[in-house]
C-alpha positions as CSV (number, residue, x, y, z in Angstrom):
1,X,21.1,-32.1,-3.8
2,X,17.6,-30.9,-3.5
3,X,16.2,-28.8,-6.3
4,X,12.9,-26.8,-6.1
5,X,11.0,-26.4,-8.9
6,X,9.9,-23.1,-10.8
7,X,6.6,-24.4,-11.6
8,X,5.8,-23.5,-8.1
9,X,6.3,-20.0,-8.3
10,X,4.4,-20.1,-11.5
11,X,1.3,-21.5,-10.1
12,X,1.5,-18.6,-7.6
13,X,1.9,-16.3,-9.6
14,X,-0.9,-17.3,-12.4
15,X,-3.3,-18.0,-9.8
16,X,-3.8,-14.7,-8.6
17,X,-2.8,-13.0,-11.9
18,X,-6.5,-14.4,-12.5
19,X,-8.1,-12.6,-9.7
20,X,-9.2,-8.7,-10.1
21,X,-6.8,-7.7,-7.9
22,X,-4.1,-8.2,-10.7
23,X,-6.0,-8.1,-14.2
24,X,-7.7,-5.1,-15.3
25,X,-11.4,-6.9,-15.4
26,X,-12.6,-5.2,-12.9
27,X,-11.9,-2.2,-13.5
28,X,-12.7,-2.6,-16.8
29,X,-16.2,-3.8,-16.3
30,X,-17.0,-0.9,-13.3
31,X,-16.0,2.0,-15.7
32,X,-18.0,0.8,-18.6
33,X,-15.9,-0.9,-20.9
34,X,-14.9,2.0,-22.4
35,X,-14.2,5.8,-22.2
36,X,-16.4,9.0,-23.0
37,X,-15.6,10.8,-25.9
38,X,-16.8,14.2,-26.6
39,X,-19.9,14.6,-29.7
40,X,-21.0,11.5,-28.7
41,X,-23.6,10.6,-26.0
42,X,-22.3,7.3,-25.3
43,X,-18.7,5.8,-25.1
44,X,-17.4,4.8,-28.8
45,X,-17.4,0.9,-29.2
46,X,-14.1,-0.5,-30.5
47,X,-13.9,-0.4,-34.7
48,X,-15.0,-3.5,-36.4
49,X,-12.5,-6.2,-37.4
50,X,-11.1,-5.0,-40.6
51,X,-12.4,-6.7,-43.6
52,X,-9.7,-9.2,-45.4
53,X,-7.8,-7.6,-48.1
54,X,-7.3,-8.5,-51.6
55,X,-3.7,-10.1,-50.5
56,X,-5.4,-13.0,-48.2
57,X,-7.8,-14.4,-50.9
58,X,-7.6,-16.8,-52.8
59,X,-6.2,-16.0,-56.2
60,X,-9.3,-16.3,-58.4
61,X,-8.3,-18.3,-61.7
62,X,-6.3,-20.5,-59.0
63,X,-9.3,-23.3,-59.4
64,X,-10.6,-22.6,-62.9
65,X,-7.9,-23.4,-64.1
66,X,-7.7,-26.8,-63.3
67,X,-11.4,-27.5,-63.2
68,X,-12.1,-26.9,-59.6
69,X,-9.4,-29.5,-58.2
70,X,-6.7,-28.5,-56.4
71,X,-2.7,-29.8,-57.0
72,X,-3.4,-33.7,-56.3
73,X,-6.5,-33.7,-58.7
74,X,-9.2,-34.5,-55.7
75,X,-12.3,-32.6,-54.9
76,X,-11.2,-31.1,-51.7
77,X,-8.3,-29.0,-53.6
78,X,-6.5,-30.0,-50.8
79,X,-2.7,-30.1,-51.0
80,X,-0.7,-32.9,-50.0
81,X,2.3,-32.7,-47.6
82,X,5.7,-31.8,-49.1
83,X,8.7,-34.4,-49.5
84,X,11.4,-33.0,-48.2
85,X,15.1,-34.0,-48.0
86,X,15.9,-36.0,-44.9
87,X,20.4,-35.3,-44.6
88,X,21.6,-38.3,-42.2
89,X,22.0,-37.9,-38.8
90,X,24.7,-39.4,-36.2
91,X,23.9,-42.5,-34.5
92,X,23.9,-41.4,-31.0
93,X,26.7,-43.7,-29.2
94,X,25.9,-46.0,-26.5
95,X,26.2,-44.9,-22.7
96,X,28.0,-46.4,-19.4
97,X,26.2,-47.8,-16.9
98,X,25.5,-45.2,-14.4
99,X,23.7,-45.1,-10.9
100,X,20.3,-44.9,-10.5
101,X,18.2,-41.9,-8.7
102,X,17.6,-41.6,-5.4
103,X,14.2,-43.1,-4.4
104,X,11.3,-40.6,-4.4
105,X,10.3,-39.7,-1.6
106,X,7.1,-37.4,-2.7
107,X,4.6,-35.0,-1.5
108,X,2.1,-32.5,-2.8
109,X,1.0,-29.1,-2.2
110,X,-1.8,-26.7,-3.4
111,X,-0.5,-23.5,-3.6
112,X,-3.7,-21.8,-4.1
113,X,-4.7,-23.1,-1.0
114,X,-1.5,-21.6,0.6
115,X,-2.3,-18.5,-0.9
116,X,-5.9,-18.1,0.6
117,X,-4.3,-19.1,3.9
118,X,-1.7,-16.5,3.7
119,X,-2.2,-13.3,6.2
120,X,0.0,-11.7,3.6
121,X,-2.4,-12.5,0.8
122,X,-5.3,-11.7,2.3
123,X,-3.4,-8.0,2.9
124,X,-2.7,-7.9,-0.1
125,X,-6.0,-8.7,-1.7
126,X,-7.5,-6.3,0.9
127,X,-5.4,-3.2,0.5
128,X,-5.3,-3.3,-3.5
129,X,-8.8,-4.2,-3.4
130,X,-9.7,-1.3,-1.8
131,X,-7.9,0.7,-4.4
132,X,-9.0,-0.5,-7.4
133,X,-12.7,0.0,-6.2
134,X,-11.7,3.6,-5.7
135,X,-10.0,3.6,-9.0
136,X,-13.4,2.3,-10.5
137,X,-15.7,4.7,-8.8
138,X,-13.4,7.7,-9.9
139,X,-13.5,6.8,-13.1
140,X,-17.8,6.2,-13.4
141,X,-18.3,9.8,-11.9
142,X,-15.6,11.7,-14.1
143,X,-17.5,10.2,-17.1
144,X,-20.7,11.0,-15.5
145,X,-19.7,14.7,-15.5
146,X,-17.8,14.3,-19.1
147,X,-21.4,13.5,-20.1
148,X,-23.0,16.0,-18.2
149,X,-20.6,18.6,-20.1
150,X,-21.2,17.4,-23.1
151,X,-25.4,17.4,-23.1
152,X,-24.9,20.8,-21.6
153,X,-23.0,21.6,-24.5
154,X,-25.3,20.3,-26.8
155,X,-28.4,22.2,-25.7
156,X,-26.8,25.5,-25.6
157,X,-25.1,24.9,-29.6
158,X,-28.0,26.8,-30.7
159,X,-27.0,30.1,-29.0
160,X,-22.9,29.4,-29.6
161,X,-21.1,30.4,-32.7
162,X,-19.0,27.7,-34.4
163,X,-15.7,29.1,-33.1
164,X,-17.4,28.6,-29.4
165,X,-18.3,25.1,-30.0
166,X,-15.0,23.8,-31.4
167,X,-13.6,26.2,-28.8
168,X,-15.7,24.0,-25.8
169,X,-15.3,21.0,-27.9
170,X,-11.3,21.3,-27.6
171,X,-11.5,22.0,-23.8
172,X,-13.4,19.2,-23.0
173,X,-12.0,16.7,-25.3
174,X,-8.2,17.9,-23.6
175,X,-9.7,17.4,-20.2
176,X,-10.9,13.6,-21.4
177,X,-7.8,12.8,-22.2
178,X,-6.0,14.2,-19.4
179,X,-7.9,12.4,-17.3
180,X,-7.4,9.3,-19.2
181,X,-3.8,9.1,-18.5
182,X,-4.2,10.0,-14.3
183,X,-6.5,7.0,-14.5
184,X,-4.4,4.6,-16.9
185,X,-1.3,5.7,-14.4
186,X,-3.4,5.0,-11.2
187,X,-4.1,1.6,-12.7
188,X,-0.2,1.0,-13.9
189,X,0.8,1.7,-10.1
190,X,-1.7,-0.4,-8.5
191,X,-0.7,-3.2,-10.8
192,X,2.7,-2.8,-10.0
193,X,2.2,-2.7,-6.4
194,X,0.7,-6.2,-6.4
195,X,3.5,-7.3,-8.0
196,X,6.2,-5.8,-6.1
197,X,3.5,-7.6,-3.2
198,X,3.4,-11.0,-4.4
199,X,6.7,-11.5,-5.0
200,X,7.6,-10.8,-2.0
201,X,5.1,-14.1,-0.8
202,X,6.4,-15.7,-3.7
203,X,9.6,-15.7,-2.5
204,X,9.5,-16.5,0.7
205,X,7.1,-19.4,-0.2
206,X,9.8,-20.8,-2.1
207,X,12.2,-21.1,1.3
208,X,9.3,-22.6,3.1
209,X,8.5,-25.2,0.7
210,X,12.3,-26.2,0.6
211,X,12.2,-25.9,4.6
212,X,8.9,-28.3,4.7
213,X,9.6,-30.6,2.5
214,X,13.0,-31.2,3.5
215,X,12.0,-31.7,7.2
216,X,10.7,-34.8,6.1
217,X,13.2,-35.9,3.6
218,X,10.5,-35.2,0.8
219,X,12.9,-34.8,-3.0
220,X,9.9,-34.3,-4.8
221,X,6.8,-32.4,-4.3
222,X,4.0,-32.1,-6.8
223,X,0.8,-30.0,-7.2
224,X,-2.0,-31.3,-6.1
225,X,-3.9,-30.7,-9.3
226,X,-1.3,-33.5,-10.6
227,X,-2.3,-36.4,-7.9
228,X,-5.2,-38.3,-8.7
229,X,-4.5,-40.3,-5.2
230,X,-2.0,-39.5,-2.5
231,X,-1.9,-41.3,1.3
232,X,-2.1,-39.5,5.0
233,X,1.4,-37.5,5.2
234,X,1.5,-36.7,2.0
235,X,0.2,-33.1,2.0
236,X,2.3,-30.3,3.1
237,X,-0.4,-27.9,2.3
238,X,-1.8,-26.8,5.7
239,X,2.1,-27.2,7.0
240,X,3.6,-24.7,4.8
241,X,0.5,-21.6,5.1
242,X,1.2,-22.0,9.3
243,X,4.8,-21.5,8.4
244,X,4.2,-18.7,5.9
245,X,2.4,-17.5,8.0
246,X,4.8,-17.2,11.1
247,X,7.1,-16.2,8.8
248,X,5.7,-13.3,6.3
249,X,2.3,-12.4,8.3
250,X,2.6,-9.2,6.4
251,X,4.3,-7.5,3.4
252,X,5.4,-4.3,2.3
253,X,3.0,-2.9,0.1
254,X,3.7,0.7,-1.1
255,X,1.1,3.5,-0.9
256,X,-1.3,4.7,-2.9
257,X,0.9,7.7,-3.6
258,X,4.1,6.3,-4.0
259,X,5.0,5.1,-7.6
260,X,6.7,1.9,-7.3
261,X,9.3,2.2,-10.4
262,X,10.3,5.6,-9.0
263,X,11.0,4.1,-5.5
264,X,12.9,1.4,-7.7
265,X,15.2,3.4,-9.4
266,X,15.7,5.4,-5.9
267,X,17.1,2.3,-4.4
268,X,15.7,2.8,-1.0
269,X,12.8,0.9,-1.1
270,X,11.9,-0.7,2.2
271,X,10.8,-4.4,2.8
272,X,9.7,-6.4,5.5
273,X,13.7,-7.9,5.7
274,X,14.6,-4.3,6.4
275,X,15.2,-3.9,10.2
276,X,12.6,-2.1,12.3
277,X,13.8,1.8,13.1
278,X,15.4,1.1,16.3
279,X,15.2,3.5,20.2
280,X,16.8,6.3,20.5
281,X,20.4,6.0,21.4
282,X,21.4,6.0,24.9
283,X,23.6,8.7,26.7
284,X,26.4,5.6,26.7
285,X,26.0,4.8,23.3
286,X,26.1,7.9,21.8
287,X,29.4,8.4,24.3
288,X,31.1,6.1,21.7
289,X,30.0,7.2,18.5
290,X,32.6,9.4,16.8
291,X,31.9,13.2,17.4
292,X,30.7,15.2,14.2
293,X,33.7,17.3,12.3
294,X,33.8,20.6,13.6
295,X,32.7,23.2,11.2
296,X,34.7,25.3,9.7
């Protein structure tokens, strides 16, 4: 029986997981590295690493006490390795002879090739793209303006009382963080509409791999980052993307204002399996179809 490994679907999966259109990077990188927070003039960099506490040091009379040596007396105060108890184990009994596996007949893919040769990939990598640029730009203006507020805010202090300062202070802190979660949700969606993307490709490219490899009685298929030398024939690479291709040209991707758990839990999401909305019905078909209840 022919098995298909995971590891496929994996390597899929990691390899754009490592691309900006997954990760956060870019993002990340565009909108500073970090958010504006209000009485300061510059984003707040992350707290330092706290300091060790008393509990992870070493206990201090731990080496006077035995002159600076550790358990085993050498000068390293290194400890040797414990003996422990070693119980008995079965002796594992012998088996029968059975019949050997069926001769390899192997081939090798690169599924990040695949990938950059998928028309669905490239849609993919396109679309979301495009959205997480937008995503980035919003995010450098609205701190451009939280900064703007905040200088402004500053220079007029001197005329304020301290009620109106907190007052303003309050207001635009609130709107920082308000924004902060529209921006962190915008993110979460896009992230998830890759995914609910890409699995859609990485699906399907686990038929066509089966499909390939079994048109020419291939059992075993490896990466190519495994094969340090492989012959003509061997390489379903470029045979699998043309099939993708014809296959899954295009996947459903959901917009920019749909929110891809909600359309989840709806159970109505559509997919490229879904059938296309068909023509209107004819005057013969709709002849057939049962007549409404009358209403009462």
């Amino acid at each position: 029986m022919f098995r298909f490994s995971r590891a496929v679907m994996l390597a899929s999966s990691v390899l754009l997981a490592g691309s900006a259109l997954i990760s956060g990077d870019a993002f990340a990188q565009s909108s500073g590295g970090g958010w504006f927070v209000p009485k300061t003039a510059h984003p707040v960099a992350p707290p330092p690493a706290h300091a060790p506490t008393h509990a992870s040091r070493p206990a201090p009379d731990a080496e006077a006490d035995d002159g600076g040596q550790g358990d085993d007396g050498g000068e390293g105060g290194s400890r040797p390795p414990p003996v422990l108890p070693q119980p008995a184990i079965p002796a594992a009994p012998s088996l029968a002879k059975a019949a050997p596996p069926p001769t390899a007949v192997i081939g090798m893919i690169s599924v990040g090739d695949v990938m950059r040769q998928s028309l669905a990939g490239q849609q993919v990598e396109r679309e979301l793209g495009g959205r997480r640029d937008e995503l980035a730009q919003d995010a450098q203006r609205a701190q451009a303006g939280w900064r703007a507020e905040q200088q402004k805010l500053q220079a007029n202090a001197k005329s304020m009382t301290a009620d109106q300062i907190q007052s303003q202070e309050r207001a635009l802190q609130s709107k920082v963080m308000k924004a902060q979660r529209t921006f962190r949700d915008r993110n979460r969606i896009i992230q998830e509409a890759a995914q609910v993307a890409l699995g859609q490709i990485e699906r399907e490219l686990v038929q066509v791999i089966q499909q390939v490899a079994g048109s020419h009685s291939m059992n075993l298929v490896l990466h190519s980052e495994q094969v340090a030398l492989h012959v003509d024939g061997q390489d379903i690479t470029n045979e699998v993307a043309k099939q993708l291709n014809q296959v899954l040209p295009k996947v459903y991707i959901p917009a920019a204002n749909e929110d891809p758990e909600v359309l989840a839990k709806s159970g109505k999401m559509p997919t490229t399996a879904s059938p296309p909305p068909g023509p209107a019905p004819t005057d013969s078909q709709a002849a057939v179809a049962p007549a409404a209840a009358p209403k009462k």
